[in-house]
ROFI-673212 format. One record per residue: residue number from 1; x negated, y, z negated of N, C-alpha, C in turn. Coordinates in steps of 0.001 Angstrom, whole numbers, plus 500000, padded with zeros to 6 digits. Example, Ala and Ser with C-alpha at 12.3 -4.5 7.8 and 13.67 -1.06 7.14 Angstrom:
REM residues 2
     i     n_px     n_py     n_pz    ca_px    ca_py    ca_pz     c_px     c_py     c_pz
     1   486810   494310   492200   487700   495500   492200   486800   496700   492200
     2   487150   497750   492920   486330   498940   492860   487100   500030   492130
This chain:
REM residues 197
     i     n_px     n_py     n_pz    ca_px    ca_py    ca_pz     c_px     c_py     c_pz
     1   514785   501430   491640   513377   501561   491960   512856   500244   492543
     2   512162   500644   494060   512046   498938   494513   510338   499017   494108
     3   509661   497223   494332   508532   497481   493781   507707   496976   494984
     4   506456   496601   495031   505560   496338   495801   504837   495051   495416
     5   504780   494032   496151   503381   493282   495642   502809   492991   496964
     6   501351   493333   496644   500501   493714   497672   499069   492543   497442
     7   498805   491699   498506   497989   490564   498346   496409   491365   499156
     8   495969   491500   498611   494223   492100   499217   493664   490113   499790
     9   493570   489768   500767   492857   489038   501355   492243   488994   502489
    10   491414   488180   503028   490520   487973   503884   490586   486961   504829
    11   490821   487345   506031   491502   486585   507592   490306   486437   508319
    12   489780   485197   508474   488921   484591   509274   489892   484913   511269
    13   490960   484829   511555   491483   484633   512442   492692   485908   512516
    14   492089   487199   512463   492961   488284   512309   493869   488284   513957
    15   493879   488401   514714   494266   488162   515671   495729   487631   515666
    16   495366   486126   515718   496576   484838   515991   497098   485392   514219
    17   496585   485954   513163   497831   485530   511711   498440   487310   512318
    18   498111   488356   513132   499081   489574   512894   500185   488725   514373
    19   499996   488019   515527   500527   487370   516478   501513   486093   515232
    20   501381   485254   514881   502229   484584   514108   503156   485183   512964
    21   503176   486518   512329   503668   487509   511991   504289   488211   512660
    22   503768   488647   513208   505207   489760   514741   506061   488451   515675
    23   505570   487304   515561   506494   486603   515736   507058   485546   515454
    24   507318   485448   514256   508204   484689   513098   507545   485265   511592
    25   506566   485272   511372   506398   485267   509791   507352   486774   509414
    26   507356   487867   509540   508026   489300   509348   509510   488785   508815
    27   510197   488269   510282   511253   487924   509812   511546   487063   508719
    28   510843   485861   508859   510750   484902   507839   510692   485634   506431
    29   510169   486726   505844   509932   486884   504622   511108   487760   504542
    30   511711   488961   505671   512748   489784   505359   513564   488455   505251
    31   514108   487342   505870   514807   486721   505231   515150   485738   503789
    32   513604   486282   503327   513807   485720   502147   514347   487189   500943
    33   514527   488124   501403   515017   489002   500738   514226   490460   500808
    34   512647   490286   501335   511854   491339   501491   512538   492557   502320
    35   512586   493638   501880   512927   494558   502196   511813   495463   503869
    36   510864   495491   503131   509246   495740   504259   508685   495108   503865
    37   507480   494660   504949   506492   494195   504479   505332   494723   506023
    38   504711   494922   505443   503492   495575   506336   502032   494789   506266
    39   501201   494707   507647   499814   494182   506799   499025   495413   507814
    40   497874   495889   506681   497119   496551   507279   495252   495958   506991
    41   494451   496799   507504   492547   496375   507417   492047   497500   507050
    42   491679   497296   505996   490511   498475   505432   489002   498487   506577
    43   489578   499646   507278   488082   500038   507545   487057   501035   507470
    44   487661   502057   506308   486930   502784   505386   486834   502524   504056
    45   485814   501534   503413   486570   501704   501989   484906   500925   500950
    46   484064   501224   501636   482746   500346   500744   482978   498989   500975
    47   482489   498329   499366   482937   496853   499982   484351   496207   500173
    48   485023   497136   500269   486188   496531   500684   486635   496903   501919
    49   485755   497053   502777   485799   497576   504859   485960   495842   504833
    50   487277   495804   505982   487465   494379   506645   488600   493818   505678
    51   489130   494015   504012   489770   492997   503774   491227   493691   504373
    52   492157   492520   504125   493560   492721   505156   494619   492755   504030
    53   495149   493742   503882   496290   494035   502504   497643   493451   503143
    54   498053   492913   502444   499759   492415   502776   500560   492987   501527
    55   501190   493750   502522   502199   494644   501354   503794   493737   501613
    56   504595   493388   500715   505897   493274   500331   506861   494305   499256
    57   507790   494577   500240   509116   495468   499254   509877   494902   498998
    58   510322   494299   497840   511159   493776   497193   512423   494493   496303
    59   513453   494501   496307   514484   494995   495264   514220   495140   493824
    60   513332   494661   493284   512871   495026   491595   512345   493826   491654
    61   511862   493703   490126   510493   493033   489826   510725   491063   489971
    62   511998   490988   489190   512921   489475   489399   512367   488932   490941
    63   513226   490126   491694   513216   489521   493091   511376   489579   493808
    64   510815   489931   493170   509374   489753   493576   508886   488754   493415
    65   509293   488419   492342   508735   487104   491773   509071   485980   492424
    66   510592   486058   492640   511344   484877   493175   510773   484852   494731
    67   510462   486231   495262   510342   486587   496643   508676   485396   497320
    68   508295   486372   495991   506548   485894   496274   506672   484029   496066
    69   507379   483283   495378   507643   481655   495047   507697   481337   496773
    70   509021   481883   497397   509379   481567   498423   508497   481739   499132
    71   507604   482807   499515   506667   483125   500719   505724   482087   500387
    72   505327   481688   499107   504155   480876   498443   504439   479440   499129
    73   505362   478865   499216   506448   477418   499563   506549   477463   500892
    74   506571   478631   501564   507204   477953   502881   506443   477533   504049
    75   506695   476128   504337   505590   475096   505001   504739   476071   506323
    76   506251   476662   507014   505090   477522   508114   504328   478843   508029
    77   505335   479252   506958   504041   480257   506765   502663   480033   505817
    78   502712   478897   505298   501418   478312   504432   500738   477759   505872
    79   500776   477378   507353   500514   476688   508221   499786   477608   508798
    80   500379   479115   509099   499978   480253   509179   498434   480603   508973
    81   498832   480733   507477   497501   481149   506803   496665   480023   506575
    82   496953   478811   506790   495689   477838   507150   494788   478027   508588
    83   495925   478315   509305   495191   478058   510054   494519   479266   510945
    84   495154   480432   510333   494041   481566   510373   493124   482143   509321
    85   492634   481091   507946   491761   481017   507313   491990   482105   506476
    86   493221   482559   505693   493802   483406   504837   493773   483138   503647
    87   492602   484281   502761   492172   483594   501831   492939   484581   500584
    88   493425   484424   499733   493914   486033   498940   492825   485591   497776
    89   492657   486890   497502   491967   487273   496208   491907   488010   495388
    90   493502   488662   495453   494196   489579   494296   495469   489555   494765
    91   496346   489522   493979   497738   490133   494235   498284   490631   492853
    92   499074   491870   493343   499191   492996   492093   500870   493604   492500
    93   501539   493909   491191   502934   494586   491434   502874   495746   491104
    94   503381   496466   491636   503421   498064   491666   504767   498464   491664
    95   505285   499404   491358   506733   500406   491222   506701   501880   492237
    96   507242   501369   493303   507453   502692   493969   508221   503616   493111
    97   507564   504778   493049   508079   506017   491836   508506   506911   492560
    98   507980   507117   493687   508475   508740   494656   508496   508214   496490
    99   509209   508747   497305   508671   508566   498674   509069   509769   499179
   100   508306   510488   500243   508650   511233   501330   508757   510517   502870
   101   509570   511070   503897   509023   510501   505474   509089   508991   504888
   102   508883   508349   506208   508555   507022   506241   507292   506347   506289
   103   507734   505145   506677   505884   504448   506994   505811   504075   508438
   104   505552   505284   509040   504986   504850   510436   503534   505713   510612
   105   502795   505003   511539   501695   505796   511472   501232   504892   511963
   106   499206   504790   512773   498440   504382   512517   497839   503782   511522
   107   497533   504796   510808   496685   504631   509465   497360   504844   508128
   108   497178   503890   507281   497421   504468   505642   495984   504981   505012
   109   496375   505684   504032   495363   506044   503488   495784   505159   501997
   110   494951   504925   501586   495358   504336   499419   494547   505166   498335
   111   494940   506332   497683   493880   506637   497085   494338   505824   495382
   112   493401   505330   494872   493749   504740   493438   493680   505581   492480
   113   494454   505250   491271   494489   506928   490324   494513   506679   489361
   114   494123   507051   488179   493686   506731   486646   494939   508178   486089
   115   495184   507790   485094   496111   508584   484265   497590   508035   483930
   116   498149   509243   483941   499767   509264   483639   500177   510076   485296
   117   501903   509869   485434   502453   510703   486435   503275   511293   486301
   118   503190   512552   487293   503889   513439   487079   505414   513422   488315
   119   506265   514201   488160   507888   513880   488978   507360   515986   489893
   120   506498   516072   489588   506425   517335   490518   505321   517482   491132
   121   504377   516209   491061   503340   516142   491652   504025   515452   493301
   122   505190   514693   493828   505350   514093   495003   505643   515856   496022
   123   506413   516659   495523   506796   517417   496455   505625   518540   496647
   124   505089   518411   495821   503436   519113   495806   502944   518741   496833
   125   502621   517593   496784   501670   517327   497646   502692   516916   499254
   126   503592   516865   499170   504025   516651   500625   504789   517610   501057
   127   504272   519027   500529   504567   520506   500797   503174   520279   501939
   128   502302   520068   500963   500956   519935   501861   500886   519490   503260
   129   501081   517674   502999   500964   516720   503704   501665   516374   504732
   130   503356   517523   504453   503994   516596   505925   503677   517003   507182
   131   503165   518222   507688   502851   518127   508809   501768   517357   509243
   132   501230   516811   508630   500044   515806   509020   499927   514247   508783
   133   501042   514050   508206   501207   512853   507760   502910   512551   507667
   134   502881   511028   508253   504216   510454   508668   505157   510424   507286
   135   504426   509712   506021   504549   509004   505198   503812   509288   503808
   136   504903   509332   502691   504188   509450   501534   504376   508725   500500
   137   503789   507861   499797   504241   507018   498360   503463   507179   497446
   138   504618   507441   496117   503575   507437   494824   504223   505787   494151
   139   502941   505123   493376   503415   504121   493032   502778   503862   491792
   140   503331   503079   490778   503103   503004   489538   502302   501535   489190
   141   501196   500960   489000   500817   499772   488477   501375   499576   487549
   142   502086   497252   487680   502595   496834   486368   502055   495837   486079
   143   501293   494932   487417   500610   493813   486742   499428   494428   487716
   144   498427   493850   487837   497255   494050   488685   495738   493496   487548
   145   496259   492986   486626   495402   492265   485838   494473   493557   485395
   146   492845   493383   484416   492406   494192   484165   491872   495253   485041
   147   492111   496497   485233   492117   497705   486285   491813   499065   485610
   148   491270   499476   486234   491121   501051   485971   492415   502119   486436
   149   492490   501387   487255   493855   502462   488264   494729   502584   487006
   150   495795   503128   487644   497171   503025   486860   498677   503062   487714
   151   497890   503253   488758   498742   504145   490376   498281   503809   491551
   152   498789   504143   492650   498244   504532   493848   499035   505402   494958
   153   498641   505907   495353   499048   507153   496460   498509   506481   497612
   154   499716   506533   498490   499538   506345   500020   500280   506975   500626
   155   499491   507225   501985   499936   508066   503051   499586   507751   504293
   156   500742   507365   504712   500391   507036   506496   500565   508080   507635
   157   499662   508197   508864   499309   508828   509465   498950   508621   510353
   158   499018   509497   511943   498298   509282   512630   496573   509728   513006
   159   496434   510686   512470   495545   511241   512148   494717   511689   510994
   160   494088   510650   510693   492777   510921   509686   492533   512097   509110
   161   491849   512831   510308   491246   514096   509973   492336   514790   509498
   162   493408   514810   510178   494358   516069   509572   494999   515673   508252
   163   495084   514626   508119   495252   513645   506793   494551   514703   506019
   164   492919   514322   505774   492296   514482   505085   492135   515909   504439
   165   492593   517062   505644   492175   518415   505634   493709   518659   504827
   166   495281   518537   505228   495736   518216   504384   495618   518120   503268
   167   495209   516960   502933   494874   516030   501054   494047   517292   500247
   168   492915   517800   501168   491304   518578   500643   492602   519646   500029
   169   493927   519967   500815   494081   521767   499983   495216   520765   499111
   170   495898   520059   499421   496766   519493   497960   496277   519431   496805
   171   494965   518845   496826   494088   518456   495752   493573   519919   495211
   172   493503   520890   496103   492752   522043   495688   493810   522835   494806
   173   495692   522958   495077   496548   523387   494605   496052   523986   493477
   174   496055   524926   492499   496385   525463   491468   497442   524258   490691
   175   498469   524272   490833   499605   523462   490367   499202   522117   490321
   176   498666   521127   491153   497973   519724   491367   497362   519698   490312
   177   495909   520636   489658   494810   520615   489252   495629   520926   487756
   178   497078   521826   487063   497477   521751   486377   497863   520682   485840
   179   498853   519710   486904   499117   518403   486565   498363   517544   486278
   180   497190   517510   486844   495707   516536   486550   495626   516855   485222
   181   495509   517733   485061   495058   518246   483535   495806   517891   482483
   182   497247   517791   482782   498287   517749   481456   498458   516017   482114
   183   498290   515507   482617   498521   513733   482566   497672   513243   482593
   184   496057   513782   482243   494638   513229   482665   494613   512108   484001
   185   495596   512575   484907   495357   511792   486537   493767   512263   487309
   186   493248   511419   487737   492017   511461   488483   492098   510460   489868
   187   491356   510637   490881   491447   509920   491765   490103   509208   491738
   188   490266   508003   491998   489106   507040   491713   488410   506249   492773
   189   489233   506819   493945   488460   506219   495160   489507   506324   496879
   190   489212   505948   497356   489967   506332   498608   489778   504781   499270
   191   491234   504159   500330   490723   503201   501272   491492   504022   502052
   192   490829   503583   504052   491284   504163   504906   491692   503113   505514
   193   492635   502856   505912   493374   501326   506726   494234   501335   507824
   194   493718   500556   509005   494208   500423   510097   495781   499683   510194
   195   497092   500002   510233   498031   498953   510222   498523   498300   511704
   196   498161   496878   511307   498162   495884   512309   499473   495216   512360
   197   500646   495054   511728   502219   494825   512022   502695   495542   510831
């Protein structure tokens, strides 16, 4: 099971840090062992429209740690984020639990989720979702400090709307609304995010 740690910050100079990323920082971190790493911009999401998520896939939780030291240390990519005014103000580890499809798309969607999970809720919903969506992940919160979530569901896409019309009958399932019920899972909010490398 690989895991995620995902930095929510704020880029004065979005531009030149996704340009210094597509050309050296990406590699730079897959060579420190990162498996993916993606950054995308919330621009549906309340007050969180504009911040810039940096996702890392790491091999398990060890190598996150060790992963995240290295990215933390290394002179040019700290040069990077100076000098495109990269500020973080959360970073949280997560456990990829399920995937369908890949991650290509435009857009991710993140919905955050309160409860327990279920192992028959992924093909549920991407009975739904795959014709409308590239990409599916269920993921488990392990650190993220004090939180309501417990999870998060993402889905990348090219299309929003069909995303969404999608999600509206997954969620509506008979079977979904069973599982909600027997793991007390709820969805607690939605971000809609543009991915920029």
């Amino acid at each position: 099971m690989t895991v995620l740690t995902i930095a929510i910050t704020s880029v004065d100079d979005i531009a030149g840090f996704v340009e210094g990323s597509n050309s050296f920082g990406k590699q730079a971190v897959l060579d420190m062992g990162c498996l993916h790493t993606q950054i995308s911009q919330t621009i549906m999401g309340g007050e969180m429209a504009g911040i810039v998520g940096i996702s890392f896939e790491w091999e398990d939780i060890d190598a996150a740690i060790a992963g995240s030291a290295a990215v933390n240390s290394n002179a040019q990519l700290l040069q990077l984020m100076g000098d495109c005014g990269v500020k973080v103000a959360r970073r949280s580890l997560v456990e990829v639990t399920e995937e369908r499809g890949d991650r290509t798309g435009e857009f991710i969607s993140c919905v955050y989720m309160s409860g327990g999970a279920s192992s028959e809720a992924p093909d549920i919903a991407w009975g739904h979702l795959k014709n409308a969506a590239t990409g599916l992940m269920f993921t488990r919160l392990f650190a993220g400090g004090p939180a309501a979530w417990t999870g998060a569901i993402f889905t990348w896409t090219d299309s929003v709307a069909s995303m969404a019309s999608a999600a509206a009958n997954s969620w509506a399932d008979p079977k979904v609304q069973a599982i909600q019920a027997e793991t007390g899972s709820q969805p607690l909010g939605r971000l809609i995010n543009r991915v920029l490398a």
